[in-house]
C-alpha positions in Angstrom: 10.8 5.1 1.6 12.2 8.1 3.8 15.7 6.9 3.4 15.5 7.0 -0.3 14.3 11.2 -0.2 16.9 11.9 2.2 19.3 10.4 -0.3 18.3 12.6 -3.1 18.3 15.3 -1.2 21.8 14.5 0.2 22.6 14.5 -3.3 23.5 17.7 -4.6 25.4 18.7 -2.0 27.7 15.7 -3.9 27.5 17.7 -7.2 28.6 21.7 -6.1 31.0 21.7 -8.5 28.7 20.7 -11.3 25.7 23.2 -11.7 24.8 21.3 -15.1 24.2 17.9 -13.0 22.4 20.1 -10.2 20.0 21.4 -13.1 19.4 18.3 -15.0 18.5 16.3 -11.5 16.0 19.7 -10.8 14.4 18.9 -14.6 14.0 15.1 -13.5 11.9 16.5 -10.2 9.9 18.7 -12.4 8.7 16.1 -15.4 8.6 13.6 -12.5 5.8 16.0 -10.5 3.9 16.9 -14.4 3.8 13.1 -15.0 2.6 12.4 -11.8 -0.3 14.1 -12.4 -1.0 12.6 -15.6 -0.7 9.4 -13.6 -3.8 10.5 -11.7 -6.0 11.3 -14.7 -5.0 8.6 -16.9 -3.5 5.6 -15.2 -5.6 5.8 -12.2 -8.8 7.2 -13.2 -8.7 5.8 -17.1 -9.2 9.2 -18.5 -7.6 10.3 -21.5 -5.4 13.8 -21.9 -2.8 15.0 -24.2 -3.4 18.4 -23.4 -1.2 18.1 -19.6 1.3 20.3 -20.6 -1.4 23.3 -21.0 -1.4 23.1 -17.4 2.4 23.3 -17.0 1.9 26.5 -19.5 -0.9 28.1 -17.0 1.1 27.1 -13.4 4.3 28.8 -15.3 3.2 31.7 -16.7 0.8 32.5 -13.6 4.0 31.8 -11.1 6.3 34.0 -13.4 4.1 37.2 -13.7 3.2 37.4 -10.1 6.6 37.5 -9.1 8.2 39.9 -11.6 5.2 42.2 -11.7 3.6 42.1 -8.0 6.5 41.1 -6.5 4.9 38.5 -4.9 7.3 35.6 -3.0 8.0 33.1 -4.8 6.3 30.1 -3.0 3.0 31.9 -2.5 3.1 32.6 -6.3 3.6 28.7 -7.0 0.7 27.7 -5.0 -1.4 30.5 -6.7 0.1 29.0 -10.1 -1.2 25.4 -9.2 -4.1 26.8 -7.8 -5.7 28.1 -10.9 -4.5 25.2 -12.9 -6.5 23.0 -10.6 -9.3 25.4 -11.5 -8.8 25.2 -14.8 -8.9 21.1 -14.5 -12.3 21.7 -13.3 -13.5 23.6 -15.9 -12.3 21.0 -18.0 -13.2 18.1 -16.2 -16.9 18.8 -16.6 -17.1 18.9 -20.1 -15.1 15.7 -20.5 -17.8 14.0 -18.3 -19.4 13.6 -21.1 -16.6 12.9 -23.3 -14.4 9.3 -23.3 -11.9 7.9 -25.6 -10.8 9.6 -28.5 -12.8 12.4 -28.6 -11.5 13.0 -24.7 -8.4 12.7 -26.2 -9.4 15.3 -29.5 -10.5 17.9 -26.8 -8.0 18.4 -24.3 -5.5 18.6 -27.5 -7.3 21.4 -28.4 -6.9 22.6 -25.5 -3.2 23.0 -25.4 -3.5 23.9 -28.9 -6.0 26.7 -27.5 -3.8 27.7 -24.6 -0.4 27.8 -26.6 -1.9 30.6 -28.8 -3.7 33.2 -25.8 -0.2 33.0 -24.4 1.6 34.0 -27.8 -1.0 36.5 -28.8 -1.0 38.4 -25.4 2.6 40.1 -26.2 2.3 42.9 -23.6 1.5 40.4 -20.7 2.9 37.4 -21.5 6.3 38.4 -24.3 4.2 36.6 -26.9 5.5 33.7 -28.6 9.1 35.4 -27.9 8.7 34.5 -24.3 10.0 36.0 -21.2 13.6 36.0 -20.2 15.3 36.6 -16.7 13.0 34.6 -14.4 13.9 35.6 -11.4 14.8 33.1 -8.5 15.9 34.7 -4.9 18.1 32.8 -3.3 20.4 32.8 0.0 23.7 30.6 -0.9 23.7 28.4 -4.1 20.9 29.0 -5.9 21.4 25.8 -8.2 21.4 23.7 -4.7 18.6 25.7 -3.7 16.6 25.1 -7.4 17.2 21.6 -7.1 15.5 21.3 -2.8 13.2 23.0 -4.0 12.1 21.0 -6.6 12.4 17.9 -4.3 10.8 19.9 -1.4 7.3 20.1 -3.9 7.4 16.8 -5.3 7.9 14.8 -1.9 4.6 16.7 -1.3 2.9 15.6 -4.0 4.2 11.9 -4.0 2.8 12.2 -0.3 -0.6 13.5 -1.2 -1.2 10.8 -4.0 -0.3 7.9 -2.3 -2.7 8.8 0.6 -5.6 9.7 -2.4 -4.6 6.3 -4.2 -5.0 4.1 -0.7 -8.0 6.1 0.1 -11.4 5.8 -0.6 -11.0 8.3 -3.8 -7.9 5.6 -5.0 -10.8 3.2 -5.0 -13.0 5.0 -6.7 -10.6 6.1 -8.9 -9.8 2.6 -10.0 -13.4 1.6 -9.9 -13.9 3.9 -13.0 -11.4 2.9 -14.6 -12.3 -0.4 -14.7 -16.1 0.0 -15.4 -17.8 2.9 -15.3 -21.0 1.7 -15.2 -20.3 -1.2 -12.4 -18.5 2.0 -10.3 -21.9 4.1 -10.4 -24.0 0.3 -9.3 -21.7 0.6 -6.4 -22.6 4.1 -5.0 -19.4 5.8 -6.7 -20.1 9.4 -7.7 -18.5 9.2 -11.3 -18.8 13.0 -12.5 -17.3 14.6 -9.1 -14.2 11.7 -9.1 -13.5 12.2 -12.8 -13.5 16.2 -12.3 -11.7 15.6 -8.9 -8.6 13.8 -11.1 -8.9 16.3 -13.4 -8.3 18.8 -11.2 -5.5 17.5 -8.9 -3.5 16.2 -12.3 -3.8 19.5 -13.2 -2.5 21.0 -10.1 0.8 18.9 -10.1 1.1 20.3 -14.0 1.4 23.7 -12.7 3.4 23.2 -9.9 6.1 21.6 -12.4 5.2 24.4 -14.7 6.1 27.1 -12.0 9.3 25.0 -10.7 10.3 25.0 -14.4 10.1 28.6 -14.8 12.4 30.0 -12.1 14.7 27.3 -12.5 15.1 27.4 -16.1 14.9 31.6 -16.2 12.9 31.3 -19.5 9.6 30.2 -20.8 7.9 30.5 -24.4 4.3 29.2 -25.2 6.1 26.9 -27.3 7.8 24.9 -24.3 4.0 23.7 -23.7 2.8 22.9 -26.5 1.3 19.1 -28.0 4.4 18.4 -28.5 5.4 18.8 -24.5 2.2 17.3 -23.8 2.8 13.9 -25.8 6.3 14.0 -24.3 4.9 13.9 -20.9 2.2 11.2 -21.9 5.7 8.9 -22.9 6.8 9.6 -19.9 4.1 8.2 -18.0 4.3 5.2 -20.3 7.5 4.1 -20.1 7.5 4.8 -16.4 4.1 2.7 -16.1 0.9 3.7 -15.4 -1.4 3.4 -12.4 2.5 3.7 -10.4 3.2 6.5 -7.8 7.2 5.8 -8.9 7.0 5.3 -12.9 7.1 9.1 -13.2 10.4 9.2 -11.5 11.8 6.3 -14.1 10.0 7.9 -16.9 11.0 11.3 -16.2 14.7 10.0 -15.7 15.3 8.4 -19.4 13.0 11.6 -21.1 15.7 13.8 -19.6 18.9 12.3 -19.8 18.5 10.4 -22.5 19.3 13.8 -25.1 22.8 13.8 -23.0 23.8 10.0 -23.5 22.9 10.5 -27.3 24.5 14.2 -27.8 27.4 13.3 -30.0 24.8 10.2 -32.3 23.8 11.9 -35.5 20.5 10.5 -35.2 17.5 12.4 -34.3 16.6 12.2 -30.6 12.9 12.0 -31.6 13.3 8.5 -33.0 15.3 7.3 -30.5 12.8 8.3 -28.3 9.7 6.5 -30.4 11.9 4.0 -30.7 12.1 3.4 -27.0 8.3 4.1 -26.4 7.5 1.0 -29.0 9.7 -1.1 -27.8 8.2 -0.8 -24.1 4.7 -0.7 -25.3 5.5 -4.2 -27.1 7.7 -5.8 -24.4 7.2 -3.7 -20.9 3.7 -2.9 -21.4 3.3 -2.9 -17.4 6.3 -0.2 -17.4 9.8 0.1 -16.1 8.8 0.3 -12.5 6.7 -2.8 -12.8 9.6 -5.1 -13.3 11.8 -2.8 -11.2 8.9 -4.1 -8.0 9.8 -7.4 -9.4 13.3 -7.3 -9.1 13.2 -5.1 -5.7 10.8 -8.0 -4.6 12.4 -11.3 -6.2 16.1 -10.0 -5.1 16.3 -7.0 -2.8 13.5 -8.2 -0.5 15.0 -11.4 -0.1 18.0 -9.9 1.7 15.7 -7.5 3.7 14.2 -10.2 5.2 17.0 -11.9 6.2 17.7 -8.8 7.7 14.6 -8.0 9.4 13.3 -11.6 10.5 13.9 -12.8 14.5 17.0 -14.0 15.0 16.6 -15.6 18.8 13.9 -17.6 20.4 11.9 -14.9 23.4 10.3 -17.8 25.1 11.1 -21.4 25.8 11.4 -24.7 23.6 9.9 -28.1 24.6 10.6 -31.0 22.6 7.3 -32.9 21.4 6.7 -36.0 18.9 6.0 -33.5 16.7 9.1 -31.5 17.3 10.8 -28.6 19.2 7.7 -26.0 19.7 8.4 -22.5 20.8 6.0 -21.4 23.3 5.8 -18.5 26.1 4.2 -18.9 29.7 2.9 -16.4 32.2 1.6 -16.5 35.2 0.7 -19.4 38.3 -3.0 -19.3 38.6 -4.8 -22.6 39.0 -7.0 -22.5 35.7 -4.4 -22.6 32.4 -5.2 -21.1 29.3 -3.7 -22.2 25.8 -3.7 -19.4 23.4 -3.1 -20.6 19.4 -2.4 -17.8 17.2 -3.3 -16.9 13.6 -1.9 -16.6 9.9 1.3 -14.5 10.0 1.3 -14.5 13.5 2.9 -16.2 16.6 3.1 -16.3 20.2 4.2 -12.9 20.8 0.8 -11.9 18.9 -0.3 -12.7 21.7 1.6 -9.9 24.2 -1.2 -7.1 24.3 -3.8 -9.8 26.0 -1.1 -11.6 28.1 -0.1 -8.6 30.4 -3.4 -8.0 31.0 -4.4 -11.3 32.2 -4.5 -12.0 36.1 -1.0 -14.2 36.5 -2.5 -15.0 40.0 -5.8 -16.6 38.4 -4.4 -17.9 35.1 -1.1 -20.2 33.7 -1.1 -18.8 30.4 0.8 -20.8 27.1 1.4 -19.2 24.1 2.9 -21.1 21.7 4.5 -20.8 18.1 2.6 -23.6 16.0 5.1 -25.9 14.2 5.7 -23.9 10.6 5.7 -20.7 12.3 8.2 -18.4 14.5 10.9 -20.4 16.2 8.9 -23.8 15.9 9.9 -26.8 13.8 9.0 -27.0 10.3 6.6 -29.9 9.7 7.0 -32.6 7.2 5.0 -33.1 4.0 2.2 -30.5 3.3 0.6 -28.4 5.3 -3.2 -28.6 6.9 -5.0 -28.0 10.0 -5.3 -31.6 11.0 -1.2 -31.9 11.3 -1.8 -28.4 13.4 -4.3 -29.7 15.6 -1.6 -33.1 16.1 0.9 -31.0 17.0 -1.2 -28.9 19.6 -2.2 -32.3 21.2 1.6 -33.4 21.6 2.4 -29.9 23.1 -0.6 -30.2 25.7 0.4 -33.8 26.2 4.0 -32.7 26.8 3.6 -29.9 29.1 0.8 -31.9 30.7 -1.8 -29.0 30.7 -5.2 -30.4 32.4 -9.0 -28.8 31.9 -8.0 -25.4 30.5 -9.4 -22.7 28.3 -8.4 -22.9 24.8 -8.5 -19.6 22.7 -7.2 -19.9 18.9 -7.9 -16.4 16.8 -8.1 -16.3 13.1 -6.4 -20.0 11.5 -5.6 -20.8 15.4 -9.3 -20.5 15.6 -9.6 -23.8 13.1 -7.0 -25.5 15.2 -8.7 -25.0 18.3 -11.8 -26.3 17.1 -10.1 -29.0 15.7 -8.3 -30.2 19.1 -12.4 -29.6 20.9 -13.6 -31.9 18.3 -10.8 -35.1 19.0 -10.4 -33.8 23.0 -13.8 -31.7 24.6 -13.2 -33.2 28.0 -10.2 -31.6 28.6 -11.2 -28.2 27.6 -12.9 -26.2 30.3 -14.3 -23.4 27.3 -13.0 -22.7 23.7 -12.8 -19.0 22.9 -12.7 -18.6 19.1 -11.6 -14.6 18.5 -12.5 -13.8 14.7 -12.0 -17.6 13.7 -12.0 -19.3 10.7 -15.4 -20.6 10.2 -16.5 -23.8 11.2 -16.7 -24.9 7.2 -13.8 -23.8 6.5 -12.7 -20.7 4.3 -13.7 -20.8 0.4 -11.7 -22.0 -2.0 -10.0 -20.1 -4.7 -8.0 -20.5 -7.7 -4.9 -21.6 -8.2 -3.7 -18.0 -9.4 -5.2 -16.2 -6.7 -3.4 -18.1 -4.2 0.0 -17.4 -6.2 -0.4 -13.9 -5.0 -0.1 -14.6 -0.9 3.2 -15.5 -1.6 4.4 -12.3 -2.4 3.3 -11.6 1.1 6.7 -14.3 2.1 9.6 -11.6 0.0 7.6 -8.5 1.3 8.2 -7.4 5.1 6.2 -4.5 4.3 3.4 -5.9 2.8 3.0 -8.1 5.6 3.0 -5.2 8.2 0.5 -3.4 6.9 -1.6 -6.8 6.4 -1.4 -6.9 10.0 -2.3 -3.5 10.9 -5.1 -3.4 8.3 -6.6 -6.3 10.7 -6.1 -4.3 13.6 -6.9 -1.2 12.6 -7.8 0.2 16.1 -3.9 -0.8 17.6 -1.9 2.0 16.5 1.8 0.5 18.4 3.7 0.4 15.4 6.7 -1.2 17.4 4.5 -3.8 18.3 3.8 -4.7 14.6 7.3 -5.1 13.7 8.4 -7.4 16.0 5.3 -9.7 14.9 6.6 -9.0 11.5 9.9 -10.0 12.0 8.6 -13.4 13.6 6.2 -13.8 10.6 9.4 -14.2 8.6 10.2 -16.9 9.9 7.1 -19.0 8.4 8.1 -21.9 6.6 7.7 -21.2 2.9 5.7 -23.8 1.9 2.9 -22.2 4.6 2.8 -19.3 2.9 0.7 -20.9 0.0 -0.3 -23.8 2.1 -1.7 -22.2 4.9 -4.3 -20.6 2.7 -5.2 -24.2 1.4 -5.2 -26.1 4.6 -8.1 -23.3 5.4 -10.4 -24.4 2.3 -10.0 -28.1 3.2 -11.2 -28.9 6.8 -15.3 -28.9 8.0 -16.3 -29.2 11.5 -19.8 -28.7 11.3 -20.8 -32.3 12.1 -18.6 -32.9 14.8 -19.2 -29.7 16.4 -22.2 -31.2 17.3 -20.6 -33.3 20.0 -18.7 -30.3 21.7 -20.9 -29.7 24.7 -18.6 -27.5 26.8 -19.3 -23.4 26.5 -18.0 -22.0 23.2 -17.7 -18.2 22.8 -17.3 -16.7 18.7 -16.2 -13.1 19.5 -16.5 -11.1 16.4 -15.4 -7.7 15.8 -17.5 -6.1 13.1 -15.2 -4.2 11.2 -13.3 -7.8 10.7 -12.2 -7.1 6.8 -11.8 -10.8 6.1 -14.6 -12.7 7.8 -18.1 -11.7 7.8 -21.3 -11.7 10.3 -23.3 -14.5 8.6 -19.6 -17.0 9.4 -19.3 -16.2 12.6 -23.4 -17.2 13.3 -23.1 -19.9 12.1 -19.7 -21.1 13.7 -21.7 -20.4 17.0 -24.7 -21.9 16.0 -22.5 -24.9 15.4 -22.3 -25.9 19.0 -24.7 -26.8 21.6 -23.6 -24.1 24.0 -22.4 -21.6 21.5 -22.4 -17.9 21.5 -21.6 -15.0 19.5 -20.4 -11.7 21.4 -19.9 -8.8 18.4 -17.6 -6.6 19.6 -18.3 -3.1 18.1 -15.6 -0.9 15.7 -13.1 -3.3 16.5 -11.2 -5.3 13.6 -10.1 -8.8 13.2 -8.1 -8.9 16.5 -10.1 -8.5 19.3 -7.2 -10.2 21.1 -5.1 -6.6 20.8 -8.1 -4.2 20.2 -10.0 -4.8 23.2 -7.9 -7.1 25.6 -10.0 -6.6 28.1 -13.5 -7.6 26.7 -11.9 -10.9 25.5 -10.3 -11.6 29.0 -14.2 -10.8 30.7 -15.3 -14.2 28.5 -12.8 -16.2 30.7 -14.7 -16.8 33.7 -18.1 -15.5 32.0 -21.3 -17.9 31.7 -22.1 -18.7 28.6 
């Protein structure tokens, strides 16, 4: 989160009178950055290195001689440093292609083996294995402050740049590899140039920690990056977890202040240290930031969305059999229109299509559906039938007549479920990205354990809802849905996701004779073309309008071509 880098980077200006603190928090940044790209090549791509810190070696050494000989600035000789370390990950890279497993692991050890030595024999260049002293690093006021922002400056970059590679289309592949090679290469994934591509960023973030470490340490040796530095770093990654854009903080974090909480114990910081890495292998084998998510998400999350969910009704509450229903109306046209929202949604979903429907044509009702937004929880479990009951009671209640119904998504079941029991009163029944007809499939138990993380994650449930609209870019607009979304009942977090596996209105579609229009956009991530035929091909006077590059809500993506299916003939 931003909040949390403008913290750290509120917090040396805390520590001014401590330099030490100031340095120790800039060595944090620096392993944090190296282990970060060891993250790339082993915990998201599944390749195997303990030669990493050969690339710190090349970023520091290249960053350090530039400076003090060509007086080059210092920032232009840290990009050149990373530079040719992500060269030299692709002239790696390609001979591990045909390398995996231990002997992947037997080469790039030789490599650091290899790199220490060139930079110890080449005394006249490099100080030999003596190193070189009196880094310089210019600075304008505290140069310890300035160290340390620095530091911070590089690695919010980085963290930046792999999270948008890991939830890109190179994250996939990435992971694809890792899990199967030969399944990844089936699929259309060029192995050789994402393996080398890893390589070669990993390698990058190594020498940009190797630079950072040079001018803010004033020293380097070839014996500060040796296998030794390199298994340290693969530790790091370890205890921090793998395949995690934040372990390398948490990893990074004990590797360096752990010599400091142990300074005055007489026993060797090595063994504390294997210690520590067996007894997270065995017990933690997901990593510290795994069960940190957990706790965040069991603990902290449950107090954020307390925080963040609606606190007072935005519409109007009527009072059915089926209990107080929150629902929003627009407009005083003589033809109404019902809309029925979806999963994680409410009425307010609704808001993009509402203002631009003709209030002078159409009475428009949106309503919250009992279980969701400001509605009434319903008793016993949940399913579409007790949905479709308490849609009846509200249209019975208000007293709406021959209207258009349009449900989107689960409201989509609903509807059909309330044209099946009640066809004469519908004028049309607009299904927008619906639920099929036969429902949705049905999954396993542990599979549906997973949605309800979606009920302690605000976040998660944002960008669930902006990955189904994915041409809407209002990002004001999907918080206030969120915030209504928190207010589901939490038994339909789970139980929504059932309800959709156990309902079929293929036969008594049959009997629906009034215009039905399926409007489908085809980059829908969650329902597919084949569905969406045959939903239409369900009824008598069915039809399927695809709507082109639009995602699953056609309701907010393209207001306007849903609204033209209103008064069109079917």
């Amino acid at each position: 989160m931003l909040w949390t880098w403008l913290l750290l980077a509120l917090l040396p200006f805390l520590l001014l009178k401590s330099a030490f603190m100031i340095t120790i928090l800039s060595l944090v940044g620096i392993y944090a950055l190296a282990a970060l790209g060891l993250n790339l090549i082993m915990g998201y791509s599944g390749q195997i290195s303990i030669g990493h810190a050969a690339f710190m070696s090349i970023g520091a050494y290249t960053s350090t001689l530039l400076v003090m000989n060509f007086n080059v600035p210092l920032v232009f000789a840290m990009l050149i440093g990373g530079l040719i370390a992500f060269a030299f990950g692709i002239l790696i890279g390609f001979p591990a292609l045909r390398l995996s497993g231990f002997y992947l692991a037997i080469a790039t050890m030789g490599f650091v083996v290899a790199i220490e030595q060139i930079f110890g024999y080449f005394e006249h260049i490099t100080g030999g294995h003596a190193g070189i002293r009196n880094i310089p690093f210019p600075h304008l006021w505290n140069s310890d402050v300035e160290k340390y922002l620095l530091v911070l400056s590089v690695l919010f970059v980085s963290y930046v740049i792999s999270e948008r590679l890991i939830n890109s289309r190179t994250g996939r592949a990435w992971m694809a590899i890792r899990e199967n090679e030969t399944a990844a290469a089936v699929m259309g994934v060029n192995n050789a140039w994402f393996k080398v591509l890893a390589f070669a960023v990993g390698s990058m973030f190594a020498g940009l920690a190797g630079a950072l470490y040079a001018h803010v340490i004033g020293y380097i040796a070839p014996s500060d990056f040796g296998i030794a530095k390199s298994l340290d770093l693969l530790a790091v990654s370890v205890i921090g977890g793998m395949a995690s854009v934040d372990g390398p903080f948490y990893g990074a974090l004990i590797y360096v202040a752990m010599p400091f909480l142990f300074s005055r114990s007489n026993v060797p910081l090595s063994i504390i240290f294997g210690a520590l890495l067996i007894f997270v292998v065995l017990f933690m084998p997901l990593g510290i930031s795994y069960y940190i998510r957990m706790f965040r998400m069991n603990y902290l999350n449950a107090l954020l969305v307390h925080l963040k969910k609606s606190r007072r009704p935005y519409g109007m509450l009527v009072q059915t059999p089926a209990g107080r229903i929150h629902y929003i109306k627009y407009g005083n046209g003589n033809i109404p229109i019902v809309l029925v929202h979806g999963n994680f949604a409410s009425a307010r979903f609704f808001e993009p299509l509402i203002k631009k429907i003709p209030q002078e044509k159409y009475t428009v009702y949106a309503l919250d559906l009992p279980n969701f937004g400001f509605s009434d929880e319903l008793p016993g479990d949940v399913s579409i039938e007790k949905y479709v009951d308490a849609l009846e009671k509200f249209v019975e209640t208000l007293g709406i007549r021959n209207f258009i119904l349009l449900g989107h998504s689960l409201g989509g079941a609903v509807a059909m479920g309330y044209a099946v029991r009640n066809p004469k009163n519908l004028i049309k029944l607009i299904l927008v990205d619906p639920a099929p007809v036969f429902g949705m499939p049905r999954y396993d138990e542990s599979a549906y354990k997973i949605i309800d993380v979606y009920r302690k994650n605000p976040e998660l449930i944002k960008r669930a809802l902006m990955m189904n609209a994915p041409t809407y870019d209002d990002e004001k607009f999907f918080e206030r849905i969120t915030a209504d979304a928190l207010r589901m009942a939490k038994k339909a977090f789970i139980g929504n996701a059932k309800a959709l596996a156990e309902y079929n209105y293929s036969d008594k579609a049959k009997n629906v004779e009034i215009p039905v229009v399926v409007i489908y956009g085809d980059k829908d991530v969650i329902l597919d073309y084949i569905s969406m035929q045959k939903t239409a091909a369900a009824f008598p006077n069915g039809k399927l309008i695809v709507l082109k590059d639009i995602g699953h809500s056609p309701a907010i993506e393209s207001p306007e071509e849903v609204i033209r299916h209103f008064s069109a003939r079917v």
